[in-house]
ZAKOLZA-778648 format. One line per field, with one value per residue (C-alpha): residue number from 1; x, y, z. Coordinates in pm, 1 decimal. Layout:
# residues N
num = NUM|...
X = X|...
Y = Y|...
Z = Z|...
This chain:
# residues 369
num = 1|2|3|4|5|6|7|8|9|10|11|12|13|14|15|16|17|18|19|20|21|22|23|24|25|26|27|28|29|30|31|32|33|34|35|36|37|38|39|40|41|42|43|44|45|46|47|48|49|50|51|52|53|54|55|56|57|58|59|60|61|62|63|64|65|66|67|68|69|70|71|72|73|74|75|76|77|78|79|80|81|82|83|84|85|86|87|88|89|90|91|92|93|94|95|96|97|98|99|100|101|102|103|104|105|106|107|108|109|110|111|112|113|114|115|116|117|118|119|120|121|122|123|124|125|126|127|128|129|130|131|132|133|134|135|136|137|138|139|140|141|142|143|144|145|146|147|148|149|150|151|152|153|154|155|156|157|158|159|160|161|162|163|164|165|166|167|168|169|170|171|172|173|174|175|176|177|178|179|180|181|182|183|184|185|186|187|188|189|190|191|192|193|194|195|196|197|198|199|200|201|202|203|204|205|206|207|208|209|210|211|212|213|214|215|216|217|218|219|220|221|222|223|224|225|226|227|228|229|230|231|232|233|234|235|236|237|238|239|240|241|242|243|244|245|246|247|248|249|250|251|252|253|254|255|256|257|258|259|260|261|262|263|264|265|266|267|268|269|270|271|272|273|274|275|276|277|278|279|280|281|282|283|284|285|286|287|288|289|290|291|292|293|294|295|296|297|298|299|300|301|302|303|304|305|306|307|308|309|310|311|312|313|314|315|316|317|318|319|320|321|322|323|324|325|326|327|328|329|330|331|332|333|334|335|336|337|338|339|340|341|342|343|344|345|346|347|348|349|350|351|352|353|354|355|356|357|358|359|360|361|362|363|364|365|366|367|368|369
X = -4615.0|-4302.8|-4016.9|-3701.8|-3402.1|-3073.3|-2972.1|-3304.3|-3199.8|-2893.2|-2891.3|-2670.5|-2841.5|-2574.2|-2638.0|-2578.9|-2217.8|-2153.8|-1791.6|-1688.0|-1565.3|-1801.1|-1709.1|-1878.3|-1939.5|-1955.6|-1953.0|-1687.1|-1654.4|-1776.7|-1496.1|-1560.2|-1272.5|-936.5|-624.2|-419.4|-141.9|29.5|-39.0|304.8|372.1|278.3|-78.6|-78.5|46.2|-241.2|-521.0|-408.2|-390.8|-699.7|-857.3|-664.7|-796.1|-1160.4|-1239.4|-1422.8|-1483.6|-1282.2|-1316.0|-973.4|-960.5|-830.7|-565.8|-243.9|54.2|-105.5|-435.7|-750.0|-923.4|-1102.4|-1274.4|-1027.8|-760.8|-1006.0|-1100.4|-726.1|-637.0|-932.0|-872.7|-484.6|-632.6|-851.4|-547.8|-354.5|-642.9|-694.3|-327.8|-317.7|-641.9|-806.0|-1218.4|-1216.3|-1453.7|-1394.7|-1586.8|-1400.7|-1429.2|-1348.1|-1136.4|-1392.4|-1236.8|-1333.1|-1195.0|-1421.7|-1632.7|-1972.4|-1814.9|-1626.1|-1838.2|-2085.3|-1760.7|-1735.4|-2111.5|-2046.9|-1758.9|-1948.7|-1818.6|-2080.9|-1897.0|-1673.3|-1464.7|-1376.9|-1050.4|-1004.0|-687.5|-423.0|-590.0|-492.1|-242.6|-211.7|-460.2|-281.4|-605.9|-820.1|-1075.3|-984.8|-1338.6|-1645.0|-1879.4|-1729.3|-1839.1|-2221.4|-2208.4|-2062.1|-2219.0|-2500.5|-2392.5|-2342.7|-2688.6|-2822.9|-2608.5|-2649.1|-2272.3|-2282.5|-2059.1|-1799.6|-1655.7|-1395.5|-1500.3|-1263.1|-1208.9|-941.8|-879.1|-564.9|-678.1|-909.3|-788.4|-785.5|-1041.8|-1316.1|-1228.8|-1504.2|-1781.3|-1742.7|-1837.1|-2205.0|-2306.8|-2142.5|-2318.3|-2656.2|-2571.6|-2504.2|-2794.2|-3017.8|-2892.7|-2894.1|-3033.6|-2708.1|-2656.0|-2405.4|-2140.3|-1924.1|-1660.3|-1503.2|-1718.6|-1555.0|-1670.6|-2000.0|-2093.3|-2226.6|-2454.7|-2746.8|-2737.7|-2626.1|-2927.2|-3148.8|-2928.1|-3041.7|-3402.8|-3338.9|-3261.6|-2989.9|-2709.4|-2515.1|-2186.1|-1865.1|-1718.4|-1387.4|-1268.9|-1006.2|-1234.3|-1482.5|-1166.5|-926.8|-976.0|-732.9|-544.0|-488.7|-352.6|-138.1|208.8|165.9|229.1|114.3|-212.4|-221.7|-480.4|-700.2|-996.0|-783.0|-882.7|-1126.7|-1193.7|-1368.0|-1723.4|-1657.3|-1588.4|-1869.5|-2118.9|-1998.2|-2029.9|-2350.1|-2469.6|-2349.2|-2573.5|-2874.6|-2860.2|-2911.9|-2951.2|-2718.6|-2401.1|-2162.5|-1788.9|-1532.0|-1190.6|-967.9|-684.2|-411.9|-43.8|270.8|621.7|750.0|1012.7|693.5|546.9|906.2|1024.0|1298.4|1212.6|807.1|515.7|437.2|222.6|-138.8|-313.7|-384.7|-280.9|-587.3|-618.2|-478.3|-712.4|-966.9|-1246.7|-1070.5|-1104.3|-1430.0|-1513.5|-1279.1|-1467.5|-1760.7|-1729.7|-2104.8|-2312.3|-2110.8|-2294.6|-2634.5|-2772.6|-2942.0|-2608.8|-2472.0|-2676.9|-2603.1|-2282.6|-2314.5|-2530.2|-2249.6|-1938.5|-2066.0|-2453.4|-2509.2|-2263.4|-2375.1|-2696.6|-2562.9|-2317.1|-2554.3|-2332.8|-2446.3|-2406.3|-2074.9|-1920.5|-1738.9|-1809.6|-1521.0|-1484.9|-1409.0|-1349.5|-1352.8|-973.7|-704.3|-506.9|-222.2|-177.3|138.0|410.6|476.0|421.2|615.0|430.3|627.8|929.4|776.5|799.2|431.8|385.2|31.8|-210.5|-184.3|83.3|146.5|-187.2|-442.1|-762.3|-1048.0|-1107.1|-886.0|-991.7|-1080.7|-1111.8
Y = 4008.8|4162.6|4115.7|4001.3|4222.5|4090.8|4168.2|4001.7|3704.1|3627.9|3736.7|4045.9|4330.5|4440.7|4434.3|4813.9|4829.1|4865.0|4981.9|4600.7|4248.4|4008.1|3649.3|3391.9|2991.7|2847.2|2421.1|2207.0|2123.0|1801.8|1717.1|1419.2|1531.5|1506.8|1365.4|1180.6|1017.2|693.1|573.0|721.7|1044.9|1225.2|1142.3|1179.1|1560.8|1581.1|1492.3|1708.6|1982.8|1923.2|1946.5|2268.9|2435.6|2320.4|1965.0|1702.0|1445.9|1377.3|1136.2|962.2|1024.7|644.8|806.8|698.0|600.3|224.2|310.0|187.0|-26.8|-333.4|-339.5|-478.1|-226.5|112.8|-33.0|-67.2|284.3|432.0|219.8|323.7|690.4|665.3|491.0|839.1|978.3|832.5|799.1|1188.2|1235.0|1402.4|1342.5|1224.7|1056.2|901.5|809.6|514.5|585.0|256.8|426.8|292.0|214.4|8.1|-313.4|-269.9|-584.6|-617.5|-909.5|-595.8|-353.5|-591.3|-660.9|-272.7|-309.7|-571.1|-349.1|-87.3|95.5|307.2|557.7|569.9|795.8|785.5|930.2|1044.7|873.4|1071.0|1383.7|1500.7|1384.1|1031.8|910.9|610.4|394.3|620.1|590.9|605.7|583.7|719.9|452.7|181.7|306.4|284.6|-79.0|-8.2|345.0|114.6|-186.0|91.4|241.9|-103.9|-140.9|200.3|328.6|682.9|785.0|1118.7|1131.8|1386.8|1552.2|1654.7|1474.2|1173.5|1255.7|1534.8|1671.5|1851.5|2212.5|2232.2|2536.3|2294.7|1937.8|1983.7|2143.7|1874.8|1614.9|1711.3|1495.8|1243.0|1285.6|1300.5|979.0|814.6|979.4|887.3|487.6|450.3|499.4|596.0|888.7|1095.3|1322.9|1606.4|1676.4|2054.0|2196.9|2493.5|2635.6|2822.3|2725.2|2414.4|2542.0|2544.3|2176.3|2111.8|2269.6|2018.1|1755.0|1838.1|1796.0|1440.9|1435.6|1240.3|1507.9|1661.5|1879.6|1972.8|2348.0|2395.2|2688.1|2812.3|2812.6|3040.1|3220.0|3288.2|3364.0|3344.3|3608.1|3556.7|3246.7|3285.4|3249.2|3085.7|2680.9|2674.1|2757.3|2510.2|2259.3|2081.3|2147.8|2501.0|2829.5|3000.3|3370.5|3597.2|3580.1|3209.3|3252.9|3486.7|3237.6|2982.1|3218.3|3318.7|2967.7|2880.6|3133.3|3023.7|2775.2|2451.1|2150.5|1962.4|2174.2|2140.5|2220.6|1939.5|2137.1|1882.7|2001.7|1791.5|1830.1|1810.4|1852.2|2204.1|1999.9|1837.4|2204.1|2429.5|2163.4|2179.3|1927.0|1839.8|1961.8|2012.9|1840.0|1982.9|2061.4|2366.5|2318.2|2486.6|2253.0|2447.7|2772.1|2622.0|2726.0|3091.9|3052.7|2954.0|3278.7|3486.0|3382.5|3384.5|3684.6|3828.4|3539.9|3630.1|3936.1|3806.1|3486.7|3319.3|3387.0|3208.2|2921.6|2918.2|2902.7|2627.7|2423.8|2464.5|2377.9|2111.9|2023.2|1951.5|1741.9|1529.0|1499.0|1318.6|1120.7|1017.9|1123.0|1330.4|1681.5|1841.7|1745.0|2077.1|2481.0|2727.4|3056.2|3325.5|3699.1|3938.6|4058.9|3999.9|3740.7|3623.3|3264.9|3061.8|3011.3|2632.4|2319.2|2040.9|1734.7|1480.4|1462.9|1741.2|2114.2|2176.3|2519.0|2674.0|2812.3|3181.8|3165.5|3534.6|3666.5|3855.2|3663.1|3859.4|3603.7|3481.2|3182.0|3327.1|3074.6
Z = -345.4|-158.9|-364.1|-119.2|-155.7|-223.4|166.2|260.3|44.9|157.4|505.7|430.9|598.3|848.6|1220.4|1370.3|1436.4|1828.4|1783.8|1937.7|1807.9|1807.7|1839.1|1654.3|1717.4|1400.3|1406.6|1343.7|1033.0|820.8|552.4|317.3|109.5|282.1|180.0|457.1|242.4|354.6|716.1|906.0|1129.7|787.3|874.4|1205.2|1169.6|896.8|1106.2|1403.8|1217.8|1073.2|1376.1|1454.5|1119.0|1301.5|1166.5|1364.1|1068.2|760.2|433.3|377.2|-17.2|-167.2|-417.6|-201.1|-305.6|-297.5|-413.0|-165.4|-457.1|-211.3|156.7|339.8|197.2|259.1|629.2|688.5|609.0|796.7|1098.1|1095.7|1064.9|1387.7|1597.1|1461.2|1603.9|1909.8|1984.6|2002.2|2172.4|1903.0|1854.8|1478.6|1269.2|953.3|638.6|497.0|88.8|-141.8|-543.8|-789.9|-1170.3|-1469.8|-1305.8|-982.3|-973.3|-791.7|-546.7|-393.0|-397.2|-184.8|35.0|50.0|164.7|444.6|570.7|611.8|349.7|180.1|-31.3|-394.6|-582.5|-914.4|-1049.0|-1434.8|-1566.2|-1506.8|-1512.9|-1113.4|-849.9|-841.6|-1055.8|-1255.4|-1150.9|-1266.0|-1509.0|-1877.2|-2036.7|-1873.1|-2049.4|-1862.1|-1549.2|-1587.1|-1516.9|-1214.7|-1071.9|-1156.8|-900.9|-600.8|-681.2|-676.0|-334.6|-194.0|-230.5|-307.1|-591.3|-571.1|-883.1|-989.1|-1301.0|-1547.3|-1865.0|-1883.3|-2241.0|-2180.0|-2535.6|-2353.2|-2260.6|-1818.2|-1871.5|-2026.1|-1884.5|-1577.5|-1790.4|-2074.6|-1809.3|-1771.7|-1993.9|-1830.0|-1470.3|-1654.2|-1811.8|-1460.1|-1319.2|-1566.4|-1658.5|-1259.1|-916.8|-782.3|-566.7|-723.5|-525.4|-814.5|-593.5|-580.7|-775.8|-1004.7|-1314.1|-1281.8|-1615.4|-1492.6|-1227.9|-1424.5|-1501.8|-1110.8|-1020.7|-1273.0|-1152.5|-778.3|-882.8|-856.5|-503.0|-586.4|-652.8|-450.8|-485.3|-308.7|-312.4|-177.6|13.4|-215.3|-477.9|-315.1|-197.2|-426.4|-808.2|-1140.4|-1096.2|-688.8|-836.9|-1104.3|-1073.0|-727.0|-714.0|-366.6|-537.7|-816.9|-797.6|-1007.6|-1071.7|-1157.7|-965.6|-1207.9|-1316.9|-1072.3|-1203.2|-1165.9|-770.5|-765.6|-845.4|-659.9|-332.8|-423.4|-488.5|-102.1|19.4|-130.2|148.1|-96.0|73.7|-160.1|-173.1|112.4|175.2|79.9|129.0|-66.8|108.2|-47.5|156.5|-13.7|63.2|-66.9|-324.3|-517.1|-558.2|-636.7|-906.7|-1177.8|-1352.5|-1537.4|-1291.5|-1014.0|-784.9|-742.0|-434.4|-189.8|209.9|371.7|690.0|962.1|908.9|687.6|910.5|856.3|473.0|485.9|624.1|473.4|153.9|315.7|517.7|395.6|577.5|875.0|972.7|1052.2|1224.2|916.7|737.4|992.9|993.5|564.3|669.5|927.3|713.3|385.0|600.4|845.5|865.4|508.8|487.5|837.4|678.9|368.9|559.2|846.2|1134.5|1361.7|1519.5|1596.2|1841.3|1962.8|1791.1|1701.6|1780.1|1535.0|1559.5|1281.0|1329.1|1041.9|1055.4|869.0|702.1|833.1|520.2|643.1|859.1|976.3|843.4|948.2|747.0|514.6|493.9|344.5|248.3|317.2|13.5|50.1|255.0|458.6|305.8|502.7|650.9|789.2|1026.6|1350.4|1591.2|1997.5|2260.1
């Protein structure tokens, strides 16, 4: 039996090095996990530079200011989103995405059903960026992951603990238990969002035997590690940036090419006052947007060098997630160029100043027409 090298494996052998550039078409990319804030200009500068980071289909997420708890409130939003859209001649699809919490009844979620609405996210109270509707106690929600299972509403759920007595280092891992529970008392199809501590990749990978798991990695996860974050709001987010070996495994795990695991960036924007604060904390989230095709394979730089690395690549950051979502091939490729690149310090989002993640650091990667 011929044992596969790790090269071999992961489609790292290098090609022979010609001495020239070569430029890469990689998909758009399929993001379920996008936060557009409230419908204004804000939004409007989101989603084009969205598109301008290499984005063809974004998931609202429902955690605005005025959460999106019923149908008619979610098909608002994402029908204000495609007018933002459309108004600026951007192609943009949408996945409309319904917050799910303890007081979710099934006469909505079969409204949610009617509308076409075929996706939920659950919030722990408290526990992230505005999550004041989230969900205070897990066992609450079987009733109801059970409803959208019976319905067919897949449920993303953000794991971390509501219970702040857990320490941010073990919130995500002690919530295994929890998506076993739902898998197991249900028929739901369950979504763990942004995926981060490689503890739990064991039980992700039972959890996949299902065929009713999937998972979400960011980019600055697979990116960035502890120490590239500490000391650095503009890189606070929750779940936190782990330890190295934790961003190792997550990479790794990419390019095993599993069917289940796809990129959801959850590139949250906000203004540069809500991350330099005086006063309590500040507000989590890394702005990835613009380049986040460039992140993807700056992290991901050793699929880049052959064509099935490629294709892991184009299946984690856009075709995986089309599959789950039902939607289609992309409708436009990028092109990429292994030359350095440097990360713009800020946009103008409407009336914000939102500084970038990693702002001034050094990409591998640059966009080519």
């Amino acid at each position: 039996m011929h044992l596969h090298t790790e090269e071999e494996r992961y489609g790292r052998k290098k090609e022979r090095n010609t001495g020239r550039l070569r430029r890469i078409l990689v998909d758009a990319i399929c993001n379920p996990h996008w936060h557009g804030r409230e419908l204004a200009e804000t939004t409007g500068d989101l989603i084009l530079l969205a598109y301008l980071g290499g984005a063809d289909i974004l998931g609202p997420m429902p955690n605005t200011k005025i959460p999106l708890l019923t149908a008619r409130d979610t098909t608002v939003y994402v029908e204000g989103c495609r007018r933002l859209a459309l108004r600026r001649k951007l192609r943009m699809r949408f996945i409309p995405i319904v917050m799910l919490n303890e007081d979710t009844t099934y006469g909505e979620l079969t409204k949610c059903k009617k509308a076409g609405i075929v996706d939920g996210k659950i919030y722990p109270y408290l526990r992230t960026t505005r999550s004041a509707h989230g969900v205070k106690h897990w066992g609450k929600m079987i009733q109801v992951v059970k409803w959208c299972g019976e319905l067919g509403i897949k449920v993303h759920v953000h794991f971390e603990h509501p219970d702040l007595g857990y320490i941010d280092r073990e919130c995500e891992y002690l919530c295994l238990p929890v998506c076993q529970i739902f898998l197991e008392e249900t028929d739901a199809i369950i979504v763990w969002e942004h995926g981060s501590d490689s503890r739990c990749i064991p039980m992700w990978k039972k959890f996949a035997k299902t065929g009713r798991f999937f998972l979400t990695i960011t980019a600055h996860h697979l990116a960035w590690n502890e120490d590239d974050a500490s000391g650095d709001v503009r890189k606070r987010c929750r779940p936190l940036i782990k330890p190295e070996p934790d961003r190792n495994a997550l990479v790794y795990l990419v390019c095993e090419d599993c069917d289940w695991v796809m990129l959801g960036a959850d590139d949250a924007a906000h203004p540069v006052d809500a991350k330099h604060i005086h006063d309590g904390k500040c507000a989590c989230g890394d702005f990835t947007s613009p380049f986040l095709h460039l992140l993807c394979a700056h992290a991901l730089d050793c699929l880049l060098q052959t064509k099935r690395g490629i294709t892991i690549y184009n299946n984690f950051t856009s075709r995986n997630g089309r599959r789950f979502h039902k939607l289609g091939k992309a409708s436009r490729q990028i092109g990429i160029i292994r030359r350095p690149s440097r990360i713009q310090p800020s946009y103008k989002v409407g009336p914000w100043i939102v500084e970038s993640a990693g702002a001034k650091e050094e990409l591998l990667y640059s966009f080519t027409s």
